[in-house]
C-alpha positions as CSV (number, residue, x, y, z in Angstrom):
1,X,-16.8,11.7,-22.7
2,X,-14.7,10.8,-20.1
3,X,-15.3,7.3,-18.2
4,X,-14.5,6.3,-14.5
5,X,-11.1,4.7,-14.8
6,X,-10.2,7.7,-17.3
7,X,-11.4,10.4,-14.5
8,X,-9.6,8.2,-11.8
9,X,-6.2,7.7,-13.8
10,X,-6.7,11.9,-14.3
11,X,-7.0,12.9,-10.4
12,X,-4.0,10.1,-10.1
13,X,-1.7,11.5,-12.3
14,X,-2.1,15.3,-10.7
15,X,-2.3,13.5,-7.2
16,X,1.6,12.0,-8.4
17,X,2.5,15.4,-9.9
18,X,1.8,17.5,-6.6
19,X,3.4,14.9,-4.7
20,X,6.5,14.9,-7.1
21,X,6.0,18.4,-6.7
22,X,6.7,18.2,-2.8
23,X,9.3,15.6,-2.6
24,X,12.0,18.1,-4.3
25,X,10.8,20.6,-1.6
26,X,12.8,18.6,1.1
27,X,16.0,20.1,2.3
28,X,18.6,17.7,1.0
29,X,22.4,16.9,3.0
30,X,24.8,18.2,1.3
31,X,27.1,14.6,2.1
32,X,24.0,12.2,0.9
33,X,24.9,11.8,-3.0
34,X,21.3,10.8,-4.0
35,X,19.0,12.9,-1.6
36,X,16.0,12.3,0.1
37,X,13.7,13.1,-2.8
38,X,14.6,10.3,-5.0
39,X,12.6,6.9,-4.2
40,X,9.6,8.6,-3.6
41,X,9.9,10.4,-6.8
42,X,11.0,7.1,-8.5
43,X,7.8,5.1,-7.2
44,X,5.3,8.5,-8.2
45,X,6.9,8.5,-11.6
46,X,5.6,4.5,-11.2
47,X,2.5,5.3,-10.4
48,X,2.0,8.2,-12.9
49,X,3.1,5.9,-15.6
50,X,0.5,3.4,-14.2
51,X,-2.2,6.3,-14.2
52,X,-1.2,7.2,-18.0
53,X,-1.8,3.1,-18.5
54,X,-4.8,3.2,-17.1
55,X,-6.2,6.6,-19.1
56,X,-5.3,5.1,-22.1
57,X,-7.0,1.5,-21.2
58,X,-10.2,3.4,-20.6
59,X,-9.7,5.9,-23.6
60,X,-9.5,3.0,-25.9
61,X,-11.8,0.3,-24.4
62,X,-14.7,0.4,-26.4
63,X,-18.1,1.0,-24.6
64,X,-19.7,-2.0,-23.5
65,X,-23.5,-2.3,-24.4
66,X,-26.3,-1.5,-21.7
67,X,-27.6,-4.6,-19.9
68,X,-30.2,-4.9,-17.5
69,X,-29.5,-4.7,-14.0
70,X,-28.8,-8.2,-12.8
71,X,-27.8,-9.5,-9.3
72,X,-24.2,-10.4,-9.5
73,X,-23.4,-14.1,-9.2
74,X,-20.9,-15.0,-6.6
75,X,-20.6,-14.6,-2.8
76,X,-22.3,-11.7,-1.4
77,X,-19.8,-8.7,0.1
78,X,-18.3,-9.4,3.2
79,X,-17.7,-6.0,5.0
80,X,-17.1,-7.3,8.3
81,X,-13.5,-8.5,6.7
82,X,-13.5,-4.7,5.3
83,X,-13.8,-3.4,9.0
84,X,-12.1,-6.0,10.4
85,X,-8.8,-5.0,8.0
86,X,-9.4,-0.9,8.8
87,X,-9.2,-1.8,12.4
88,X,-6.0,-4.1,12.1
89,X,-4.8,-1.3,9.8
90,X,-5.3,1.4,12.6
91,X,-3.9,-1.0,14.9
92,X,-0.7,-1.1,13.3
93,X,-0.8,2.5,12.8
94,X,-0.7,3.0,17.1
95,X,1.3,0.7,17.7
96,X,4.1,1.5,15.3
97,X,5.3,4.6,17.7
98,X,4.1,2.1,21.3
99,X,5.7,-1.3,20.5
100,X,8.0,-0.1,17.6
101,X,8.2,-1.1,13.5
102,X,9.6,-4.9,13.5
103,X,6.8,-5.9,16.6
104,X,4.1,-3.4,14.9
105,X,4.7,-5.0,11.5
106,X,4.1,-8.5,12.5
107,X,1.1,-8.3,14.2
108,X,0.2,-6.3,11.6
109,X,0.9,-8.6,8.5
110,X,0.0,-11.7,11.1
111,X,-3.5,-10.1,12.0
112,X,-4.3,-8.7,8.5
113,X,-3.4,-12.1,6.8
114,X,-5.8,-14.0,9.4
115,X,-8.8,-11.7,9.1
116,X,-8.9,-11.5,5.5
117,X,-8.1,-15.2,4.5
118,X,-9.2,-18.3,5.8
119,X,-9.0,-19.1,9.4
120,X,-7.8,-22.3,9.8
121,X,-5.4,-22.9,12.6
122,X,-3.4,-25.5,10.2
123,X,-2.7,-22.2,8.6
124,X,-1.4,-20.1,11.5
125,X,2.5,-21.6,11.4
126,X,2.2,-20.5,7.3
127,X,1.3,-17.1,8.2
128,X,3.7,-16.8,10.9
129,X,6.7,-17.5,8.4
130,X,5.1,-14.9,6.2
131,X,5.0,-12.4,8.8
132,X,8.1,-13.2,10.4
133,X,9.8,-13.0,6.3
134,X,8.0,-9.3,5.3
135,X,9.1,-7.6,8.8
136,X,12.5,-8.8,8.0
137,X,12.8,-8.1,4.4
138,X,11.0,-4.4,5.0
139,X,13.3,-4.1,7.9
140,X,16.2,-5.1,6.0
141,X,15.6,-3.3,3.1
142,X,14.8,0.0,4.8
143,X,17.1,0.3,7.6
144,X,20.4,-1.8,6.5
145,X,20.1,-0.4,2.4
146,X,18.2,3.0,2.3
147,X,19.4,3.8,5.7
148,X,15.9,5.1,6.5
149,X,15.1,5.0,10.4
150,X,12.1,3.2,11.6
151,X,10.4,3.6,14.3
152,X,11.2,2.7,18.0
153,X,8.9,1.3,20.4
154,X,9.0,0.0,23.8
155,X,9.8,-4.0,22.5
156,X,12.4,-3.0,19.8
């Protein structure tokens, strides 16, 4: 019989395989050497290696025996963090195409880093450097090396 992580790893690897699927339907320039097509397929071959790694984890992990339900020990779930992050997460997703990538990615690794860690303003000038160093890398990497355009917005 086929376990969880199994049945997830399965659903993964035809998720990566449609996907693969669809990335060589893109029309490619005939003056761009590589073609659109490649990273993603790169990263989904990646993935579906990670999926097979996962399969066989679960394939050969042997069953554990059956305990009796028992209250977890450790801090109870905090799902106000869980909204809090799919609200900064939507956040960043409006405000990429109103305030534009770099200003959009800030606030959003700034606000996501705050509202799911400790918030201790001793802290904030950390964060700051960390969200200040991932919009530059990402911006860096994307736009300056892959030559893929981000999005505009009204501050950059």
């Amino acid at each position: 019989t086929m376990r969880r992580d199994a049945g997830i790893g399965v659903g993964l690897l035809a998720f990566c395989g449609f996907l693969y699927w669809q990335a060589g339907l893109v029309s490619a320039p005939p003056f761009v050497p590589i073609g659109p097509a490649f990273y993603p397929r790169v990263i989904l071959i990646l993935l579906a290696g990670l999926a097979v790694w996962l399969i066989a984890e679960d394939l050969l992990r042997r069953p554990a025996p059956a305990r009796k339900a028992e209250k977890p020990a450790g801090p109870a779930p905090n799902y106000r963090k869980v909204l809090l992050g799919f609200i900064v997460f939507l956040g960043y997703v409006a405000g990429l195409s109103l305030i534009g990538y770099l200003a959009a990615t800030f606030l959003f690794v700034l606000g996501l880093s705050w509202s799911s860690g400790p918030r201790n303003v001793r802290e904030l000038p950390k964060l700051v450097m960390i969200a200040v160093g991932t919009t530059l890398a990402t911006y860096l990497i994307f736009e300056k090396y892959l030559y893929v355009f981000l999005p505009q917005g009204l501050l950059f």
